[in-house]
N, CA, C and O atoms as CSV, one atom per row, in Angstrom:
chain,resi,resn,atom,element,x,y,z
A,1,UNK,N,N,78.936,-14.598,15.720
A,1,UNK,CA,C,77.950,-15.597,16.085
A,1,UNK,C,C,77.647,-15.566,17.584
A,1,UNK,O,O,77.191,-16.548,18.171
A,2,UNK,N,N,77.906,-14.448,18.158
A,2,UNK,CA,C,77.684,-14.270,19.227
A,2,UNK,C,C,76.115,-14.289,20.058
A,2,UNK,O,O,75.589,-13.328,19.498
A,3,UNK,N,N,75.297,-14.698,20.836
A,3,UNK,CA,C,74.001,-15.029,21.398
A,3,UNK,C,C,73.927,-13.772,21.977
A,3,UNK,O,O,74.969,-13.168,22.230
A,4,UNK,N,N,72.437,-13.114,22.313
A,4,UNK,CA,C,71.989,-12.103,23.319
A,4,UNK,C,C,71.992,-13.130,24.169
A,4,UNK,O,O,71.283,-12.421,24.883
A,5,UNK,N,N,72.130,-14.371,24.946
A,5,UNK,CA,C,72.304,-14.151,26.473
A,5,UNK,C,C,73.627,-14.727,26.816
A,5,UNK,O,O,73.661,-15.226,27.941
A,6,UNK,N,N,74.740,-14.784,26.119
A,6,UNK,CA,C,76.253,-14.994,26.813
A,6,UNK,C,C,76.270,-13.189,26.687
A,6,UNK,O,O,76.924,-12.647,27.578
A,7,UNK,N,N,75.652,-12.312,25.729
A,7,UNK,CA,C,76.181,-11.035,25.928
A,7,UNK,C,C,76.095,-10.907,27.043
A,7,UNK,O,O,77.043,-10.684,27.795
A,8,UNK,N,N,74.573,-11.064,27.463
A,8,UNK,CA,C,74.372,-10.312,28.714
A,8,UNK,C,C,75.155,-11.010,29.819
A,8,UNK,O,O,75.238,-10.467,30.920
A,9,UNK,N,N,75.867,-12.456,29.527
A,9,UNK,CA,C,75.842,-12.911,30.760
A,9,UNK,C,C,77.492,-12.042,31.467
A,9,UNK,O,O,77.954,-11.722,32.563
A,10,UNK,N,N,77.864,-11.981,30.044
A,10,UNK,CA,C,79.439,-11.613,29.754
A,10,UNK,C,C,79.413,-9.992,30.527
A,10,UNK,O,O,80.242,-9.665,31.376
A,11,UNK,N,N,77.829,-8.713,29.838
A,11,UNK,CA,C,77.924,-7.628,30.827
A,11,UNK,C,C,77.944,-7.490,31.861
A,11,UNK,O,O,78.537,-6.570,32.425
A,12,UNK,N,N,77.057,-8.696,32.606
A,12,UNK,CA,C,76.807,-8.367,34.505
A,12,UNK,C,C,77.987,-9.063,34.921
A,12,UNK,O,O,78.209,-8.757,36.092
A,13,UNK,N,N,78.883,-9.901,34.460
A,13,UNK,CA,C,79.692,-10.350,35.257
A,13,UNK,C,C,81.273,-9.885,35.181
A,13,UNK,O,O,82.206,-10.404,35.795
A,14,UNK,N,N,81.328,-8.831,34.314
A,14,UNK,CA,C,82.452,-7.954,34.231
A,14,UNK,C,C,82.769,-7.058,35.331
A,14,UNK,O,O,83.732,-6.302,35.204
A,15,UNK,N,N,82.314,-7.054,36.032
A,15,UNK,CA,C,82.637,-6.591,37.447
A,15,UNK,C,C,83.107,-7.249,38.188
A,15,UNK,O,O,83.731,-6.637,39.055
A,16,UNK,N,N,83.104,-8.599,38.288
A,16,UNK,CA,C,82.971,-9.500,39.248
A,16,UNK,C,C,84.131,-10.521,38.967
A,16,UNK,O,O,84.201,-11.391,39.835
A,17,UNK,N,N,85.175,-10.633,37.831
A,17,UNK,CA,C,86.237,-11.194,38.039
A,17,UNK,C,C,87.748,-10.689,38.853
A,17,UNK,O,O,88.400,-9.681,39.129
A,18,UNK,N,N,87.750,-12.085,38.986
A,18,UNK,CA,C,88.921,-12.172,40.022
A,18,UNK,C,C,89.490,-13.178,39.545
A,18,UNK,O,O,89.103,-14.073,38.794
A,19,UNK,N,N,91.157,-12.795,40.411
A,19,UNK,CA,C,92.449,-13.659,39.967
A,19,UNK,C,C,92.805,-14.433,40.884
A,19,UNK,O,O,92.766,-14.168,42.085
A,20,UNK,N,N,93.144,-15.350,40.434
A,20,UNK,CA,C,94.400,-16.108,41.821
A,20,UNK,C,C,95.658,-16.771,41.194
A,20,UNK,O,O,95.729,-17.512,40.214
A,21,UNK,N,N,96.811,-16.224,42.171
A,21,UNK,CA,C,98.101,-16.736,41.524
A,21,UNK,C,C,98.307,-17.759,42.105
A,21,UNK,O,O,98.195,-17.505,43.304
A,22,UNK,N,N,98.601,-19.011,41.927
A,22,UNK,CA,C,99.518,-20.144,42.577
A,22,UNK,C,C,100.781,-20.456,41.817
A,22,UNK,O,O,101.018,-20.033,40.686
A,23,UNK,N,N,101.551,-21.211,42.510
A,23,UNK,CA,C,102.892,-21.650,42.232
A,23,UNK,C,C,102.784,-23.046,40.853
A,23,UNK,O,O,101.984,-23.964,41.038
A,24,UNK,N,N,103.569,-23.027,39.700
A,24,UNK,CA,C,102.790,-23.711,38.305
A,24,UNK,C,C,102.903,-24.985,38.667
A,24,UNK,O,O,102.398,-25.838,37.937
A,25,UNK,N,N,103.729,-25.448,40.116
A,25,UNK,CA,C,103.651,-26.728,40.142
A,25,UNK,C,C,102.485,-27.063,40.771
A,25,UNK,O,O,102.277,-28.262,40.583
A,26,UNK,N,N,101.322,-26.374,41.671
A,26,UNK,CA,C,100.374,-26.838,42.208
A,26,UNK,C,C,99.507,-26.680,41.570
A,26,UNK,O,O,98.491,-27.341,41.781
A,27,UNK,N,N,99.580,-25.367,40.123
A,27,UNK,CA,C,98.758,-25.494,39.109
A,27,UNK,C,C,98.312,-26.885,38.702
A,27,UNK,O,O,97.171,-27.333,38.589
A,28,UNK,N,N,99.385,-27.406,38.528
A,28,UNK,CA,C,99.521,-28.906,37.515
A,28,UNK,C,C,99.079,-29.656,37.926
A,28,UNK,O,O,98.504,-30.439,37.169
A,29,UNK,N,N,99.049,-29.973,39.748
A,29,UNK,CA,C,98.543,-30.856,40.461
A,29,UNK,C,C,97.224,-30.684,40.026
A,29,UNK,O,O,96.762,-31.483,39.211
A,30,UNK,N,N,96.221,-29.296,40.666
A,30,UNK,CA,C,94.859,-28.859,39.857
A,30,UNK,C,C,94.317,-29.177,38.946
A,30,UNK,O,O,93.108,-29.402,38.879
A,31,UNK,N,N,95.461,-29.293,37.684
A,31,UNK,CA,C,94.847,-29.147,36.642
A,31,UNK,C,C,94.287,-31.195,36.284
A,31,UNK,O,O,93.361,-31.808,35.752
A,32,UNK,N,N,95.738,-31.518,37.088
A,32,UNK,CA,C,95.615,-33.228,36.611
A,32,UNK,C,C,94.294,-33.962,37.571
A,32,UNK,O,O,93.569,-34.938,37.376
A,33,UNK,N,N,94.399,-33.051,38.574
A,33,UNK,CA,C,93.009,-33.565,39.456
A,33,UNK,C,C,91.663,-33.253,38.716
A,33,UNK,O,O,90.733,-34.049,38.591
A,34,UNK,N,N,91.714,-31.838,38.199
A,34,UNK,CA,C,90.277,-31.622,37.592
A,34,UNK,C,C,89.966,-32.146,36.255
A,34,UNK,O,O,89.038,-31.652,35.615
A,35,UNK,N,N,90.795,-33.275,35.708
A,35,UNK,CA,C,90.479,-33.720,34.452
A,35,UNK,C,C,89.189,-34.128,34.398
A,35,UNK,O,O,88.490,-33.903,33.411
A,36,UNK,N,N,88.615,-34.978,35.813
A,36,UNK,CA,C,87.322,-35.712,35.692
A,36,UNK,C,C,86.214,-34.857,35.911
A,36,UNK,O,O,85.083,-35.295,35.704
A,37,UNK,N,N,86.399,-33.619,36.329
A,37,UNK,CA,C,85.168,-32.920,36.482
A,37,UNK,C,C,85.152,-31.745,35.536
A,37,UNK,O,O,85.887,-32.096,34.613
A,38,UNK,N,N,84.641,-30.382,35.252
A,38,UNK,CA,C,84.047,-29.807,34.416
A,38,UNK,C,C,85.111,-29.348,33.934
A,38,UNK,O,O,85.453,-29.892,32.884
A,39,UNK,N,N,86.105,-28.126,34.508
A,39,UNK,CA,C,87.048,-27.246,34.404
A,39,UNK,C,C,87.548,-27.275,35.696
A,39,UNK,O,O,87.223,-27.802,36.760
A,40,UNK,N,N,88.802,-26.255,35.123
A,40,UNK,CA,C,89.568,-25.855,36.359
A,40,UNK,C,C,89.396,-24.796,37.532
A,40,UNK,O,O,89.795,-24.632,38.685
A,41,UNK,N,N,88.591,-24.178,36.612
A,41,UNK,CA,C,87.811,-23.128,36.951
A,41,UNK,C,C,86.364,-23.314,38.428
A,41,UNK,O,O,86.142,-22.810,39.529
A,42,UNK,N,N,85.801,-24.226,37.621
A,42,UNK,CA,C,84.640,-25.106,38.381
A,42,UNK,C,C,85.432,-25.624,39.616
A,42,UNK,O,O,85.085,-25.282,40.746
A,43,UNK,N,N,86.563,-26.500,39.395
A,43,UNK,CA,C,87.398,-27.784,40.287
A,43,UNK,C,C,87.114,-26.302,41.697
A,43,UNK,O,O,86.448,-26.076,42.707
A,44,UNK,N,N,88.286,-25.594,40.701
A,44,UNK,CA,C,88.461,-24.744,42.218
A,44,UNK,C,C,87.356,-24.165,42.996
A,44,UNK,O,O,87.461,-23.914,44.197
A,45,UNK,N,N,86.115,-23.921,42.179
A,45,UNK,CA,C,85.343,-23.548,43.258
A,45,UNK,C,C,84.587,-24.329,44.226
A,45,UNK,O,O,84.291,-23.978,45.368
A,46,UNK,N,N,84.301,-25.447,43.636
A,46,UNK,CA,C,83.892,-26.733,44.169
A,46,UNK,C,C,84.701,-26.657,45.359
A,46,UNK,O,O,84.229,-26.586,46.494
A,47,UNK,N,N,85.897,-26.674,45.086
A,47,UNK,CA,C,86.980,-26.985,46.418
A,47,UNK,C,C,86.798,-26.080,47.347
A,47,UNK,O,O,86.617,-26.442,48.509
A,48,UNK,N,N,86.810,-24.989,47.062
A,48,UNK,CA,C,86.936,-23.563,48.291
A,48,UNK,C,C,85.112,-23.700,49.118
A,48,UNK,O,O,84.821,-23.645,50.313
A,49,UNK,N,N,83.947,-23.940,47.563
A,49,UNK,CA,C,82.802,-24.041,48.208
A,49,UNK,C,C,82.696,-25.396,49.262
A,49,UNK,O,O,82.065,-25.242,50.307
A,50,UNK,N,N,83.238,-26.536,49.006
A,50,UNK,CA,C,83.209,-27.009,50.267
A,50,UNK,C,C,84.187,-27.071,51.605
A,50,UNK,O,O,84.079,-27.991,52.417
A,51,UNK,N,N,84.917,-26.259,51.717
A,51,UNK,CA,C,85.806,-26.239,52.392
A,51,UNK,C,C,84.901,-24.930,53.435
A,51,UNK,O,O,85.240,-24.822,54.614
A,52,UNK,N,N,83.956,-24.161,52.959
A,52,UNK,CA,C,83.158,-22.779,53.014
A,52,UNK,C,C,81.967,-23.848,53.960
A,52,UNK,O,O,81.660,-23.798,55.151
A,53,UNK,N,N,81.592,-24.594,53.071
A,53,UNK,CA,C,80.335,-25.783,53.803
A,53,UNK,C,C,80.956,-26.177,55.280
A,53,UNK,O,O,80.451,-25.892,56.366
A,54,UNK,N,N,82.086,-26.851,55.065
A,54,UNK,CA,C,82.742,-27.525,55.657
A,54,UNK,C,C,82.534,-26.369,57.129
A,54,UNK,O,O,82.038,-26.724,58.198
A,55,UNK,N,N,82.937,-25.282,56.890
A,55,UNK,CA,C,82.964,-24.093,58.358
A,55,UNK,C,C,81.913,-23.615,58.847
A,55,UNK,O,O,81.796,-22.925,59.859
A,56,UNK,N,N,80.871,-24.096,57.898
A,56,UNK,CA,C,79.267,-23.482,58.322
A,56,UNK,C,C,79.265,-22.054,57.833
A,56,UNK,O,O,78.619,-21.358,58.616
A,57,UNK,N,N,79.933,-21.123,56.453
A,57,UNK,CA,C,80.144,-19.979,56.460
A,57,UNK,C,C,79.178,-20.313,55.253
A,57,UNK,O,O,78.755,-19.208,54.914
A,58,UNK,N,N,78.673,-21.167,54.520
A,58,UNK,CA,C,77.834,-21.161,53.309
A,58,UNK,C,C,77.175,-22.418,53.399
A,58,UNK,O,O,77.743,-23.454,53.746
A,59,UNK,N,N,76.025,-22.331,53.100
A,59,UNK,CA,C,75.041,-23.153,53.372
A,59,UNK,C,C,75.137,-24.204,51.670
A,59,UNK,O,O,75.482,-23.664,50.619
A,60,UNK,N,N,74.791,-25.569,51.754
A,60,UNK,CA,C,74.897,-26.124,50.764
A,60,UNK,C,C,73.500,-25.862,49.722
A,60,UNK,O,O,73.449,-26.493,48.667
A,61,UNK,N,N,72.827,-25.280,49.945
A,61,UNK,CA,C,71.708,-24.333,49.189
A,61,UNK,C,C,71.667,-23.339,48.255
A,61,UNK,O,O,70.773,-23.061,47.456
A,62,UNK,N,N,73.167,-22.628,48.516
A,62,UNK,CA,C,73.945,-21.321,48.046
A,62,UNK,C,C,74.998,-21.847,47.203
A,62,UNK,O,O,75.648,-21.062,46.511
A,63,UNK,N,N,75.238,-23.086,47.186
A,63,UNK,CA,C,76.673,-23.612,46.555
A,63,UNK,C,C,75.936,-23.221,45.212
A,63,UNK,O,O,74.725,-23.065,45.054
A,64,UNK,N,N,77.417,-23.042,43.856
A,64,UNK,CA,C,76.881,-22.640,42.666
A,64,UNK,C,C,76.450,-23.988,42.033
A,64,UNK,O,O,77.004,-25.063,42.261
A,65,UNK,N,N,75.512,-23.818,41.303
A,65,UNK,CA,C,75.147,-24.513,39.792
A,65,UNK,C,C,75.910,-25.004,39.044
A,65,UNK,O,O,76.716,-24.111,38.782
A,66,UNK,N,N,76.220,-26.044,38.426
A,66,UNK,CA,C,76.990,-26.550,37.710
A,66,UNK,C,C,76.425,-26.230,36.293
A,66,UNK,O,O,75.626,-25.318,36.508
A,67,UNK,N,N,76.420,-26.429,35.304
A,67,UNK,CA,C,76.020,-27.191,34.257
A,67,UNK,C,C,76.435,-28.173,33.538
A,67,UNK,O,O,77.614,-28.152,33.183
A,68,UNK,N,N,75.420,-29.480,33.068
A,68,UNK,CA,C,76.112,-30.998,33.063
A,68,UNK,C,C,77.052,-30.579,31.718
A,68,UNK,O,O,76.612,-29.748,30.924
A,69,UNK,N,N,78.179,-31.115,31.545
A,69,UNK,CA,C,79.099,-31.251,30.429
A,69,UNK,C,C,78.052,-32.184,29.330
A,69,UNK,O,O,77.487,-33.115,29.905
A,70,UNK,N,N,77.805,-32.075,28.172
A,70,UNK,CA,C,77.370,-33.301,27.288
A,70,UNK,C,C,78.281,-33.314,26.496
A,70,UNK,O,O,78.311,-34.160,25.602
């Protein structure tokens, strides 16, 4: 039941993952903080993208897209 556009979204962005290890207790902190917003996934970028704002290294124009949870 797979869609032509998660395929495609799934081909162009197979290049482009990346990992990050943290320690499972600050995982947990993460994970209990990002309950209210989308994912954990999202939480963290949110966090690094404004911390990026925060230095003037990314403009809040460039920050990613969310999409609303329904």
């Amino acid at each position: 039941m797979n869609n032509k556009k998660s395929d495609n979204y799934n081909q162009e962005n197979v290049g482009n993952i990346r990992h990050l290890k943290m320690p499972e207790r600050l995982w947990k902190l993460v994970t209990k903080a990002a309950k209210n917003n989308r994912s954990v996934h999202d939480y963290i970028i949110t966090l690094i993208e404004d911390d990026l704002i925060k230095r003037k290294m990314l403009k809040k124009s460039e920050r990613k897209k969310f999409l609303s949870k329904k």
